[in-house]
N, CA, C and O atoms as CSV, one atom per row, in Angstrom:
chain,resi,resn,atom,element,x,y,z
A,1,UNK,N,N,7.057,-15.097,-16.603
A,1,UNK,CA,C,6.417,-15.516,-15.361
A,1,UNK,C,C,6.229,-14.293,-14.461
A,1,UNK,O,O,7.192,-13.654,-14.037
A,2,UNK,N,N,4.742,-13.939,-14.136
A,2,UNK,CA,C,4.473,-12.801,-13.496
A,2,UNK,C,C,5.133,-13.793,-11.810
A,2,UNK,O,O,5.357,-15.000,-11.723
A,3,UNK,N,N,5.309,-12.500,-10.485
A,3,UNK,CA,C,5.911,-12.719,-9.510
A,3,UNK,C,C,4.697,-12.049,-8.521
A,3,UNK,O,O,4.348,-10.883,-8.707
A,4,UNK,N,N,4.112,-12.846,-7.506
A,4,UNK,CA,C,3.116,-11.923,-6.928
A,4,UNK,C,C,3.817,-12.047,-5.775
A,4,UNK,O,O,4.453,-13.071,-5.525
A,5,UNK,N,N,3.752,-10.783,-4.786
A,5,UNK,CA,C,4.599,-10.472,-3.741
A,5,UNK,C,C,4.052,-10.492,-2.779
A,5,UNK,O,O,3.192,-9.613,-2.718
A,6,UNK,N,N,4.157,-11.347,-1.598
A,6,UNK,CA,C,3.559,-11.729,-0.142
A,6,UNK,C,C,2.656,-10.869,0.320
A,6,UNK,O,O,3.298,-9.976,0.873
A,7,UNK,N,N,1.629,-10.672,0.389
A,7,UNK,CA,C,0.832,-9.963,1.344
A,7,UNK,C,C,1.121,-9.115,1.860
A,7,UNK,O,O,0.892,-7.932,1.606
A,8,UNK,N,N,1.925,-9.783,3.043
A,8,UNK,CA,C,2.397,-9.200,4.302
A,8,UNK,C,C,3.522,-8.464,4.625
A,8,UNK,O,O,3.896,-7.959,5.684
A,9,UNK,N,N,4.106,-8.507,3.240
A,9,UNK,CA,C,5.670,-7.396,2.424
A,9,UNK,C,C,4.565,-6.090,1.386
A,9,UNK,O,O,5.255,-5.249,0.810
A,10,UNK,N,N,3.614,-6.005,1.260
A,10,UNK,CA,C,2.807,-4.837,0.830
A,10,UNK,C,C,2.206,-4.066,1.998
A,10,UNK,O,O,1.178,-4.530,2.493
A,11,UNK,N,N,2.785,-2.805,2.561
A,11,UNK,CA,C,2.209,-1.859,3.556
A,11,UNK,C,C,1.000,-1.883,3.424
A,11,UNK,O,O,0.349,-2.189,4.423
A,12,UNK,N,N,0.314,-1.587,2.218
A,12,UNK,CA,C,-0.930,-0.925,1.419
A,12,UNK,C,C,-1.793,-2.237,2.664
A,12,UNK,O,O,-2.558,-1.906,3.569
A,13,UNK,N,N,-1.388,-3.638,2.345
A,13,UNK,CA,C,-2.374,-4.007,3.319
A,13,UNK,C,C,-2.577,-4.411,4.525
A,13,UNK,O,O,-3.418,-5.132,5.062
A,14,UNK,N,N,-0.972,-3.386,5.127
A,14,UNK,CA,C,-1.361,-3.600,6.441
A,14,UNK,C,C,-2.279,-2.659,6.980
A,14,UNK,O,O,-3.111,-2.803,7.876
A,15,UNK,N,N,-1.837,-1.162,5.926
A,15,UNK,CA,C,-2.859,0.106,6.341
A,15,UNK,C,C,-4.226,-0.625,5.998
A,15,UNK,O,O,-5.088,-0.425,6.853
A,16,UNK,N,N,-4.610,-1.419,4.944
A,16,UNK,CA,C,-6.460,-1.566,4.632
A,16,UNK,C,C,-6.788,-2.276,5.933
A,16,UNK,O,O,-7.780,-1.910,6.563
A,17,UNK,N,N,-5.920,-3.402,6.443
A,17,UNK,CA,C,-6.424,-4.051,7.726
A,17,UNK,C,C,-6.442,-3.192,8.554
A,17,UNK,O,O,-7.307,-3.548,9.354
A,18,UNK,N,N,-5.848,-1.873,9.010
A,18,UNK,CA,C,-5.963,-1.381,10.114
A,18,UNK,C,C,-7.267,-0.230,9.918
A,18,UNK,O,O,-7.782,0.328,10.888
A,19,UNK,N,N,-7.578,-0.054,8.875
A,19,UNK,CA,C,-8.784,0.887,8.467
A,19,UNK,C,C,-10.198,0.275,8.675
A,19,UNK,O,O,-11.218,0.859,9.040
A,20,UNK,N,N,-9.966,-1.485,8.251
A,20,UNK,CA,C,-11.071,-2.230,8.762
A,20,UNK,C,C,-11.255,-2.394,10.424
A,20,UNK,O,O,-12.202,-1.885,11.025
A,21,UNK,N,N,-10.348,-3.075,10.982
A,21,UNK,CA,C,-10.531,-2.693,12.386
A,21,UNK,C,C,-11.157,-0.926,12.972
A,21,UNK,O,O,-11.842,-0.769,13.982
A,22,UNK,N,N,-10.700,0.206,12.044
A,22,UNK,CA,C,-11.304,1.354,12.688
A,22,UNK,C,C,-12.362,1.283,12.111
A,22,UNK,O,O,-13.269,1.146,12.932
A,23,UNK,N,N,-12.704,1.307,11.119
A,23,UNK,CA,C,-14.240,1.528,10.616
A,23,UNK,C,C,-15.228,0.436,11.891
A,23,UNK,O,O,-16.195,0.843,12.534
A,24,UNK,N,N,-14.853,-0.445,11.939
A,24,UNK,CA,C,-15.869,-1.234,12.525
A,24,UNK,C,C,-15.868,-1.491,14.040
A,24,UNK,O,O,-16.563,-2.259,14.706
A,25,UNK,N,N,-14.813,-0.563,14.432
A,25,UNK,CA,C,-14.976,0.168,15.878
A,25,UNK,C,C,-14.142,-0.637,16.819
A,25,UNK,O,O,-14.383,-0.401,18.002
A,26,UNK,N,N,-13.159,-1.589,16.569
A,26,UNK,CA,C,-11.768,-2.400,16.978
A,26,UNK,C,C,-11.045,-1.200,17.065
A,26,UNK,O,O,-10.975,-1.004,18.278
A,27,UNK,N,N,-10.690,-0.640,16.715
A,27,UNK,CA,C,-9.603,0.227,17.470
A,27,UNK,C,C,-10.424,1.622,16.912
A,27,UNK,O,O,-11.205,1.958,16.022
A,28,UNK,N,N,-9.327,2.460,18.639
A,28,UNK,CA,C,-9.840,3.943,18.301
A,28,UNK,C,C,-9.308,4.549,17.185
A,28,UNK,O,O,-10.074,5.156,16.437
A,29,UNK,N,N,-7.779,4.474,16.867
A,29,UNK,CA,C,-6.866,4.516,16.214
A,29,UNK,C,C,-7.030,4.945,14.864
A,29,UNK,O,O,-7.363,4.064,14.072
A,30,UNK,N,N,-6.803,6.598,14.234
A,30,UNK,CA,C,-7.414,6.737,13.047
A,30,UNK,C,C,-5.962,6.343,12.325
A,30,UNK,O,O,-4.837,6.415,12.820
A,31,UNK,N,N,-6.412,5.839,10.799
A,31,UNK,CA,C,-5.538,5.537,10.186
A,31,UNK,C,C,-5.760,6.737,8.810
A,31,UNK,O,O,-5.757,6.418,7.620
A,32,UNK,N,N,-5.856,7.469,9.091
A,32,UNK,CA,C,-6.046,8.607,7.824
A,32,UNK,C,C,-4.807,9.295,7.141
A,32,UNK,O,O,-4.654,9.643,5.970
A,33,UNK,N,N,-3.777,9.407,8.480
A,33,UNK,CA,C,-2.897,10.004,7.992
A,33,UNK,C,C,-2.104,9.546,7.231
A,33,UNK,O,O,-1.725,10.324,6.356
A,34,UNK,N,N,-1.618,8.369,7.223
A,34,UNK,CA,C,-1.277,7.287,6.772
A,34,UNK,C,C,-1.538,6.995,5.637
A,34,UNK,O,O,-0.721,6.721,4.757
A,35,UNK,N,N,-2.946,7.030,5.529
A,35,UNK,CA,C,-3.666,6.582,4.406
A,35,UNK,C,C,-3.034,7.216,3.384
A,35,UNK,O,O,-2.603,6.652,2.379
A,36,UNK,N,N,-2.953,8.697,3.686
A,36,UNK,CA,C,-2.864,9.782,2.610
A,36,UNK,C,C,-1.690,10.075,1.912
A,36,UNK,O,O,-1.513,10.720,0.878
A,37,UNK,N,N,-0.754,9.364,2.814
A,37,UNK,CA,C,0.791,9.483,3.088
A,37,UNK,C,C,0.710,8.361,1.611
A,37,UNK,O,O,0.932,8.667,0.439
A,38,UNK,N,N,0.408,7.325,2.050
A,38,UNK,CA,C,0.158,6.221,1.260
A,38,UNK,C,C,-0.396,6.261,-0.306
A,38,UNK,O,O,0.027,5.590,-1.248
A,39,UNK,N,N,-1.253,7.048,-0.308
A,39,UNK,CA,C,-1.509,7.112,-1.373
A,39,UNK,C,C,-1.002,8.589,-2.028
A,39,UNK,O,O,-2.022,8.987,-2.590
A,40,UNK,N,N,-0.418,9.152,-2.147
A,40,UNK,CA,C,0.608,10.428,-2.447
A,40,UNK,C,C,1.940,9.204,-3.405
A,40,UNK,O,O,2.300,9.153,-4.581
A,41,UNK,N,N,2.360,8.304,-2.020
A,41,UNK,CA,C,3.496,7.270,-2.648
A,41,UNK,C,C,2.813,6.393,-3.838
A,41,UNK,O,O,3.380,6.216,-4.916
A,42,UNK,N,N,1.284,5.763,-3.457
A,42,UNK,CA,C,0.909,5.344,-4.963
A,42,UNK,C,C,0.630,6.148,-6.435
A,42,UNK,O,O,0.401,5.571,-7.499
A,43,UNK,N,N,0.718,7.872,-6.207
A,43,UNK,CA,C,0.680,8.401,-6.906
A,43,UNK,C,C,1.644,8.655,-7.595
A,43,UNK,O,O,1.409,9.418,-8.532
A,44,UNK,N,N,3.164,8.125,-7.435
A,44,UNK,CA,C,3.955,8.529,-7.106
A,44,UNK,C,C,4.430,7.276,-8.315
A,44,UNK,O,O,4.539,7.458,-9.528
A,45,UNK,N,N,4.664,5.975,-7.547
A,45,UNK,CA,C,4.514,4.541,-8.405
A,45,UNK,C,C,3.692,4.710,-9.499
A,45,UNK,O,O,4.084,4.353,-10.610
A,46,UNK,N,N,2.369,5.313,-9.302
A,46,UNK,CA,C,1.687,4.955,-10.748
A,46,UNK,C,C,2.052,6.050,-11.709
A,46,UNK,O,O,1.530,5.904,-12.814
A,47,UNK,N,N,2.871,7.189,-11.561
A,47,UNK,CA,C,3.532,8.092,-12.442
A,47,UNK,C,C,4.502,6.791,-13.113
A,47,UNK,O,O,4.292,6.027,-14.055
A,48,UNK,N,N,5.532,6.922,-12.250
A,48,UNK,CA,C,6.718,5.667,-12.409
A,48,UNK,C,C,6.253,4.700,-13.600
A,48,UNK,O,O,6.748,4.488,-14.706
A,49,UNK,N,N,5.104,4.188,-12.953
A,49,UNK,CA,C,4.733,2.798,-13.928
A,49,UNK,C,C,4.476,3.239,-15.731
A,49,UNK,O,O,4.835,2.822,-16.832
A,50,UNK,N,N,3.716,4.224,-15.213
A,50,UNK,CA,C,2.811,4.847,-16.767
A,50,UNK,C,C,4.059,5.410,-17.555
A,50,UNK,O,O,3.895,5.430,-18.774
A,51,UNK,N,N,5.201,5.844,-17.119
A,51,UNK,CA,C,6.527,6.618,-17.831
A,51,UNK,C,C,7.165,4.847,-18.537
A,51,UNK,O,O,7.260,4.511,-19.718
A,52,UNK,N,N,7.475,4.089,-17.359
A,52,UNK,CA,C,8.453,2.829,-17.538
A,52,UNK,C,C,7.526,1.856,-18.671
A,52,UNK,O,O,7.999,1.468,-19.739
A,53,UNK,N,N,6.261,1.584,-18.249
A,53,UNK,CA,C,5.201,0.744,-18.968
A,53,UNK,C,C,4.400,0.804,-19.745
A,53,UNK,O,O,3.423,1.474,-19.413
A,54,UNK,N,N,4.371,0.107,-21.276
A,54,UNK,CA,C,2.833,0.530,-21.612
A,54,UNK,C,C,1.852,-0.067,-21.691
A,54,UNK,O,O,0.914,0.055,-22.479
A,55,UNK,N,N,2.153,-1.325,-20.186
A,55,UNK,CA,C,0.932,-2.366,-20.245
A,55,UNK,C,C,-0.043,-1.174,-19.484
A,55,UNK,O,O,0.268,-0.433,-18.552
A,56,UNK,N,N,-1.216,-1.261,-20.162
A,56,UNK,CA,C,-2.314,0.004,-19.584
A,56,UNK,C,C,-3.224,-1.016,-19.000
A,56,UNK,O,O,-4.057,-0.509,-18.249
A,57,UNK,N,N,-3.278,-1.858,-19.083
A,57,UNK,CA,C,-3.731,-2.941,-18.479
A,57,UNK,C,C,-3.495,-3.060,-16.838
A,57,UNK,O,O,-4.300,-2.790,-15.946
A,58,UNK,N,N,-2.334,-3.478,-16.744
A,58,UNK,CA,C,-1.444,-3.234,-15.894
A,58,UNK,C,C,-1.456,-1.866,-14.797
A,58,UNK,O,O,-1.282,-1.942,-13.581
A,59,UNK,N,N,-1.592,-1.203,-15.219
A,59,UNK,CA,C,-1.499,0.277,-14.803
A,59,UNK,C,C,-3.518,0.231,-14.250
A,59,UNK,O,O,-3.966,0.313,-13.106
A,60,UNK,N,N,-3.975,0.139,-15.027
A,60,UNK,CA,C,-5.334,0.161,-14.831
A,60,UNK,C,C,-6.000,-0.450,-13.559
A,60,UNK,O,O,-6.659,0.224,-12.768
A,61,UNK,N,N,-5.731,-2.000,-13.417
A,61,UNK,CA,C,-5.181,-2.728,-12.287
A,61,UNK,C,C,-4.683,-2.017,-10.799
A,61,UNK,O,O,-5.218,-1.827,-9.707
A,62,UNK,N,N,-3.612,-1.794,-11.286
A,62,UNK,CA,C,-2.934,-0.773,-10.022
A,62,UNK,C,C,-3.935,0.409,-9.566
A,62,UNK,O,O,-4.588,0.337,-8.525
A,63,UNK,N,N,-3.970,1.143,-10.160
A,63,UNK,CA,C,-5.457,1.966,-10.585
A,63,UNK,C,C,-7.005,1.628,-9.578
A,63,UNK,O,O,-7.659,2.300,-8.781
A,64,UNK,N,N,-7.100,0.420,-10.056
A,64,UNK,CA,C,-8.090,0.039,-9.463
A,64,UNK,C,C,-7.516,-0.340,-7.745
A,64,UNK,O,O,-8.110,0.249,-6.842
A,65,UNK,N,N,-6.702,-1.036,-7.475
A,65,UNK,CA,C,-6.441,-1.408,-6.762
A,65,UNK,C,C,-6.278,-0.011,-5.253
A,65,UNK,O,O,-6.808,-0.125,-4.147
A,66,UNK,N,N,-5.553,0.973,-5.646
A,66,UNK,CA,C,-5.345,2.581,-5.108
A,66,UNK,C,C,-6.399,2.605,-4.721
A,66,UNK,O,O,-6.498,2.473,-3.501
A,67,UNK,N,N,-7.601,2.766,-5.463
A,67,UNK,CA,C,-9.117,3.299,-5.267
A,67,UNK,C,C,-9.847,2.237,-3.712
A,67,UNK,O,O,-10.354,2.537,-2.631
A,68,UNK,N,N,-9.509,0.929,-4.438
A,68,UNK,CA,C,-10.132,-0.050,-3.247
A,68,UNK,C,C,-9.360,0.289,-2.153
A,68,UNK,O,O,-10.002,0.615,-1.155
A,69,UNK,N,N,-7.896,0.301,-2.051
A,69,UNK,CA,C,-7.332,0.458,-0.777
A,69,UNK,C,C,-6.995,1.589,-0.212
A,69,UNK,O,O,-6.319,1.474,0.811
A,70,UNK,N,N,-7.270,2.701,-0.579
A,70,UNK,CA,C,-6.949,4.078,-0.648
A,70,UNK,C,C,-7.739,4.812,-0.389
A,70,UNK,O,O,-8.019,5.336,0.689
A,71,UNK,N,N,-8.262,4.930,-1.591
A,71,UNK,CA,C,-9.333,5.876,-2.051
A,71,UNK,C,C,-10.548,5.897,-0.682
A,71,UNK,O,O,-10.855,6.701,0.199
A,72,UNK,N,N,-10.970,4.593,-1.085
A,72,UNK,CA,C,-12.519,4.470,-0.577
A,72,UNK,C,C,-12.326,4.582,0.619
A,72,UNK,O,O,-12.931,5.465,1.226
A,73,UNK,N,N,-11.314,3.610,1.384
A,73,UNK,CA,C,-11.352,3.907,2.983
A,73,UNK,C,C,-11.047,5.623,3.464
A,73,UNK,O,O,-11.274,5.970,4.623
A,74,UNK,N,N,-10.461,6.705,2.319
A,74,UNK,CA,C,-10.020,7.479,3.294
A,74,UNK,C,C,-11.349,8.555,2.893
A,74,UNK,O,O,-11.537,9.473,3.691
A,75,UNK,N,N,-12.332,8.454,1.595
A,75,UNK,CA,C,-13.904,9.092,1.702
A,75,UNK,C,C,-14.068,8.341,2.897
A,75,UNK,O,O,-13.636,8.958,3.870
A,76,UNK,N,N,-14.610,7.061,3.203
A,76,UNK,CA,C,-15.023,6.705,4.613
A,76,UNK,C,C,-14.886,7.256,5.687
A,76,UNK,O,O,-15.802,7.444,6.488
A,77,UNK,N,N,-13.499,7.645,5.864
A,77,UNK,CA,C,-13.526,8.410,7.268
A,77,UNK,C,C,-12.934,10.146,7.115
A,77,UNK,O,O,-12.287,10.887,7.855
A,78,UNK,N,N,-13.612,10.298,5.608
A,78,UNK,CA,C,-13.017,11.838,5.273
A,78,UNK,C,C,-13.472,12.779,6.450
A,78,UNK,O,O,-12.667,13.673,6.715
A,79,UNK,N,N,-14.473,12.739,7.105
A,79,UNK,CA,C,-14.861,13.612,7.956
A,79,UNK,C,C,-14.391,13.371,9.508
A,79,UNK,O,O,-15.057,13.889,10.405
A,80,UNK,N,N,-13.260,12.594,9.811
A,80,UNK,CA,C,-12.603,12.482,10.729
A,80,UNK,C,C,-11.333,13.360,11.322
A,80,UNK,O,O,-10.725,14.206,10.666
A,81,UNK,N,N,-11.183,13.166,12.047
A,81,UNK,CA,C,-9.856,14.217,12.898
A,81,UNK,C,C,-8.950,13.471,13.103
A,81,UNK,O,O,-9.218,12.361,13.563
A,82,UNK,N,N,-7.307,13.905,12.777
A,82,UNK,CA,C,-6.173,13.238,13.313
A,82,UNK,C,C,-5.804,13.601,14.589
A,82,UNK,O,O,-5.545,14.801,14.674
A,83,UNK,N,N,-5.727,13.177,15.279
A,83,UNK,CA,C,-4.986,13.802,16.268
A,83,UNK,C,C,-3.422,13.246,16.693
A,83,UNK,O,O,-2.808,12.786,15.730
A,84,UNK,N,N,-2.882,13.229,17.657
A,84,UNK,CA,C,-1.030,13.167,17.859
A,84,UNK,C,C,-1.411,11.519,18.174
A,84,UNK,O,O,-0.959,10.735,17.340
A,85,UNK,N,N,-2.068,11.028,19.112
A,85,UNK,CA,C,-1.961,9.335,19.182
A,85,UNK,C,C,-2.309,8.787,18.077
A,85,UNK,O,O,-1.825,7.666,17.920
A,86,UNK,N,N,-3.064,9.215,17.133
A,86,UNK,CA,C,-3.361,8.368,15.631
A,86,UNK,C,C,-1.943,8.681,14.498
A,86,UNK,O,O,-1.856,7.896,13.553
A,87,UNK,N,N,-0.869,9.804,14.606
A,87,UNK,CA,C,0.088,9.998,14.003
A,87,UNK,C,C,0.970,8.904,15.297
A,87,UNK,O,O,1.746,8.118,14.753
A,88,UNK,N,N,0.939,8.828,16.348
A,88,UNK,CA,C,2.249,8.152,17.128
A,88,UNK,C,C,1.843,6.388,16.595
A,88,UNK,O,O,2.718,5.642,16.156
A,89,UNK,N,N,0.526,6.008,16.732
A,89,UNK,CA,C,0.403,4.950,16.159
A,89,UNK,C,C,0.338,4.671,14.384
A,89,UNK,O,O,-0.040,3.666,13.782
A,90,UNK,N,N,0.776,5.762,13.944
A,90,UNK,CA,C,1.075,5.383,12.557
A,90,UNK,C,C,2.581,5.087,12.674
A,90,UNK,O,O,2.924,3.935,12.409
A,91,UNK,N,N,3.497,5.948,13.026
A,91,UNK,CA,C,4.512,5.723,12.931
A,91,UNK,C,C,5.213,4.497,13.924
A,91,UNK,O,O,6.415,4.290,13.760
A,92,UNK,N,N,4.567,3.793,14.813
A,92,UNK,CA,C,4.305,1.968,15.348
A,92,UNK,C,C,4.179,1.415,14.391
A,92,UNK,O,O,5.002,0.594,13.988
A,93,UNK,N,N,3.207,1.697,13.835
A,93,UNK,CA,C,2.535,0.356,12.745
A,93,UNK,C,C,3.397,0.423,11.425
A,93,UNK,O,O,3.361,-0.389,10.501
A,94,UNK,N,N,4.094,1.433,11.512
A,94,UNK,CA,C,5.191,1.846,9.918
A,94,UNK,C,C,6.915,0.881,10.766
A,94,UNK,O,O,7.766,0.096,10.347
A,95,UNK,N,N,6.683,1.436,11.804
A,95,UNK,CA,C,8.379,0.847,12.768
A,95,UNK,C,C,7.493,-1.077,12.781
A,95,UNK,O,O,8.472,-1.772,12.510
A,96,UNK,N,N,6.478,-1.902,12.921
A,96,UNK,CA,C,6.340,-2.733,13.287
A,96,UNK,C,C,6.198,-3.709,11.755
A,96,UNK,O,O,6.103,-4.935,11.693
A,97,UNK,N,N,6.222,-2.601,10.453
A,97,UNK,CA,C,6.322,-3.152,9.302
A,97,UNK,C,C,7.702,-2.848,8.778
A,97,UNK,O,O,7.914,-2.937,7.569
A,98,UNK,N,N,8.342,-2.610,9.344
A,98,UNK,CA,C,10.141,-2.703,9.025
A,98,UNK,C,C,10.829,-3.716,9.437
A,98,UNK,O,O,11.704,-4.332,8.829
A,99,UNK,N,N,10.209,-3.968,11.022
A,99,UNK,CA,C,10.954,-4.700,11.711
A,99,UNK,C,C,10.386,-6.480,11.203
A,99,UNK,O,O,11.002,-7.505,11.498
A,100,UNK,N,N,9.003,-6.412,10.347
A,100,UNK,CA,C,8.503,-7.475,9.472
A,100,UNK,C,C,9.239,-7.788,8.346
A,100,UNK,O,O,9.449,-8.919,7.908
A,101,UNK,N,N,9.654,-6.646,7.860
A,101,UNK,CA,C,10.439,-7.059,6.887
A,101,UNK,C,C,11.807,-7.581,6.916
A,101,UNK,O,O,12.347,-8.456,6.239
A,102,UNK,N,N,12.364,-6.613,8.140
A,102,UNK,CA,C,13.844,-7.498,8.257
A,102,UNK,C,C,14.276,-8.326,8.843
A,102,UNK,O,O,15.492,-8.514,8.874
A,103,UNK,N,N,13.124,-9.331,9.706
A,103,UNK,CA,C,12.865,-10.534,10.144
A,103,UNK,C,C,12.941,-11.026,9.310
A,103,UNK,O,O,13.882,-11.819,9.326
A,104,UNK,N,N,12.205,-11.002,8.132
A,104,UNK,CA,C,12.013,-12.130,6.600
A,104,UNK,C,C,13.242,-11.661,5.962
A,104,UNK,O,O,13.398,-12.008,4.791
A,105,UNK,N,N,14.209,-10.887,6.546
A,105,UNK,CA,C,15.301,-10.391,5.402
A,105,UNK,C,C,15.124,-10.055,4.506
A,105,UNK,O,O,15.317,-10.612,3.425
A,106,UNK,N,N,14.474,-8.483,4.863
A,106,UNK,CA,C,14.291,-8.294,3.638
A,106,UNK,C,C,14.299,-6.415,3.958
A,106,UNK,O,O,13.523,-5.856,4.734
A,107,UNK,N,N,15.193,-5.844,3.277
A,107,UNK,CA,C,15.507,-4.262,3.645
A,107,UNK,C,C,14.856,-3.380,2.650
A,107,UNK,O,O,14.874,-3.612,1.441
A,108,UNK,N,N,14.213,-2.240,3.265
A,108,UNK,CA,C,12.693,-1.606,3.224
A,108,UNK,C,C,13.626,-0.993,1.905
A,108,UNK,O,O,13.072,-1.354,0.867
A,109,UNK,N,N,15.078,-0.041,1.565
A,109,UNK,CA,C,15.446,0.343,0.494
A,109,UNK,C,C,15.439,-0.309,-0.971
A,109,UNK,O,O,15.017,-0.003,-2.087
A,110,UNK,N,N,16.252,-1.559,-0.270
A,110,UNK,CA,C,16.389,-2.754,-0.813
A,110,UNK,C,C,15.313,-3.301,-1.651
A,110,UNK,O,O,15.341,-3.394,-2.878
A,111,UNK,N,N,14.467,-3.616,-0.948
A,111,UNK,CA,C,13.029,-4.140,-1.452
A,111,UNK,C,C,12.440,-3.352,-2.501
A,111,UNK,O,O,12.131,-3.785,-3.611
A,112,UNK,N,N,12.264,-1.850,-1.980
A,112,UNK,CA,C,11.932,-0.970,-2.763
A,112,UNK,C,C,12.815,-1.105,-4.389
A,112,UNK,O,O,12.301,-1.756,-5.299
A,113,UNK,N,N,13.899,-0.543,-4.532
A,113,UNK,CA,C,14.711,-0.942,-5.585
A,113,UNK,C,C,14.576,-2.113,-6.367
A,113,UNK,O,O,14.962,-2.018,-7.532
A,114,UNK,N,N,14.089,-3.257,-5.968
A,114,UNK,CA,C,14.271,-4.300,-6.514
A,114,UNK,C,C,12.459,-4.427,-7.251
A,114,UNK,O,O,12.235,-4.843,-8.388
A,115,UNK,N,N,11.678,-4.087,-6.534
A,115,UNK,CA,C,10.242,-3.649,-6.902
A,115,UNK,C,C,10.251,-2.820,-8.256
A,115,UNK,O,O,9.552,-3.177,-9.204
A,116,UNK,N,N,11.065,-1.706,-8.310
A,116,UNK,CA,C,11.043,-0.769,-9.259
A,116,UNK,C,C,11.897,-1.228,-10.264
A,116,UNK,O,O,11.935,-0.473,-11.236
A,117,UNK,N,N,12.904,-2.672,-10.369
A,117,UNK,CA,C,13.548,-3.317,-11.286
A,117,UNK,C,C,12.579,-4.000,-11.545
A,117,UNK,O,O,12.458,-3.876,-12.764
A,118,UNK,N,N,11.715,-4.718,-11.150
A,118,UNK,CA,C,10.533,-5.612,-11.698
A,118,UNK,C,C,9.241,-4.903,-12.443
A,118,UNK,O,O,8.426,-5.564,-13.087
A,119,UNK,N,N,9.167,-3.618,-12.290
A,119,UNK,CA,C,8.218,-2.645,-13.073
A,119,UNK,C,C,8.817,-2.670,-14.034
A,119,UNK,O,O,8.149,-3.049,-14.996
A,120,UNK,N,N,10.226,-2.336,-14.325
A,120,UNK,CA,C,10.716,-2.271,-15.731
A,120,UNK,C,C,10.510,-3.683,-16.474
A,120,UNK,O,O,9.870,-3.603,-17.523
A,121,UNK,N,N,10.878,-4.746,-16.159
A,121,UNK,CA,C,10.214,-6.052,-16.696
A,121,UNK,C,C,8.977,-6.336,-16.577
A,121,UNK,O,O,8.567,-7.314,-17.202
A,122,UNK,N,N,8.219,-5.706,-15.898
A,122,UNK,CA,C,6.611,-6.257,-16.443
A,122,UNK,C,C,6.430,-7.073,-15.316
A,122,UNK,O,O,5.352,-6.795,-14.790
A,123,UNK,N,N,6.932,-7.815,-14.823
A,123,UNK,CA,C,6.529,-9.233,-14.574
A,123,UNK,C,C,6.425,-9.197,-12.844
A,123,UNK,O,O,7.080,-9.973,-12.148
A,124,UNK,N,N,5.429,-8.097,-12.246
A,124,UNK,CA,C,5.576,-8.084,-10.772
A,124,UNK,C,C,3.958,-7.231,-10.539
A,124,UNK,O,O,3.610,-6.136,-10.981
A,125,UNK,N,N,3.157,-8.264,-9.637
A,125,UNK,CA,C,2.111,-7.815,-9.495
A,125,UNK,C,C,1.965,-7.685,-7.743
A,125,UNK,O,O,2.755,-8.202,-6.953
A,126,UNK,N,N,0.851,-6.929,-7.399
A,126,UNK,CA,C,0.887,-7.016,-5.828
A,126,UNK,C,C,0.089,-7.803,-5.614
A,126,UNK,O,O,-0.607,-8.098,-6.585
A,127,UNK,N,N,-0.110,-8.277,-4.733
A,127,UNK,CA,C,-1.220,-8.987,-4.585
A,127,UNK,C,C,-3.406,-8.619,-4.848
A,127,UNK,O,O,-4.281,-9.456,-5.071
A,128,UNK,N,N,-3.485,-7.719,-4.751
A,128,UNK,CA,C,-4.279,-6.886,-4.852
A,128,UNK,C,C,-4.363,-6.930,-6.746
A,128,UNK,O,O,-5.315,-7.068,-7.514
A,129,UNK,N,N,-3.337,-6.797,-6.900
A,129,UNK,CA,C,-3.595,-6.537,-9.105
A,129,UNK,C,C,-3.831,-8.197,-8.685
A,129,UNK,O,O,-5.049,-8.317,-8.822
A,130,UNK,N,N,-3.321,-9.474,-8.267
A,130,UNK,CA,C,-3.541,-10.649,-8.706
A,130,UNK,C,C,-4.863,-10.957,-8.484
A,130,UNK,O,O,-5.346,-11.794,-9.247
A,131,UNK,N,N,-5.708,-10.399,-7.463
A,131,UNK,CA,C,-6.951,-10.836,-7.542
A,131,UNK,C,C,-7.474,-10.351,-8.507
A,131,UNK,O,O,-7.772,-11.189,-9.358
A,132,UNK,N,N,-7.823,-8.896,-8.846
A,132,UNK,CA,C,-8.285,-8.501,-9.381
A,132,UNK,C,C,-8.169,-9.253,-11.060
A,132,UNK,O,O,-9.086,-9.411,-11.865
A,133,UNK,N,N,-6.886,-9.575,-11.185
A,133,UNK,CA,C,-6.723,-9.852,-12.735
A,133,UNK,C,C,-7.898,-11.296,-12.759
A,133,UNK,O,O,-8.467,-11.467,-13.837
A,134,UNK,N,N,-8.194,-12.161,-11.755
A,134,UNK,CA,C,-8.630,-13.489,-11.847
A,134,UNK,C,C,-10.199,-13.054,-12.597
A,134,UNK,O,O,-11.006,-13.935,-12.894
């Protein structure tokens, strides 16, 4: 039994929601740095996965998924500038997804660890691989 994991316990889409609000001119707020931060850590997981897994399937998925939430938004605003309020509001929106998680009880190490026990079984998708797989 694959396990798909809440939405709103995956960073990846709190950063894509906050990239949609900037692209479409809701907030000034660049989310680039973040982005990049972000995807360095999915580079990071999809090493992990490809060593632990040889669903390539799986991996491919994830793969795809990086590109949609990652990738594309941060070509979108590749020609943008960070400046110190778009790093002070990253590190808000990183403190306001901790304090999400340990409302639902649920600890950012913790979580992590238990994520990377479910890569070794196979059986843990994000939400993002579940659409995609449909």
């Amino acid at each position: 039994m694959t396990t798909v994991i809440d939405y709103s316990y995956v960073f990846s889409n709190w950063l894509f929601f906050w990239f949609v609000l900037y692209a479409f001119k809701f907030t000034t707020y660049n989310p680039k740095l973040i982005l990049e931060l972000a995807l360095i850590h999915n580079f990071i997981i999809l090493f992990y996965k490809i060593l632990i897994t040889e669903n390539t399937c799986n991996n491919a998925t994830f793969v795809c998924g990086m590109i949609f939430m990652k990738v594309l938004p941060l070509y979108v605003i590749r020609e943008t500038k960070i400046n110190c309020y778009d790093v002070r509001m990253s590190v808000f929106i990183y403190s306001l997804f901790l304090i999400w998680l340990r409302y639902n009880d649920k600890e950012l190490f913790t979580f992590q660890f238990e994520l990377m026990k479910v890569f070794i079984h196979k059986n843990y998708e994000t939400p993002t691989e579940s659409i995609l797989k449909k």
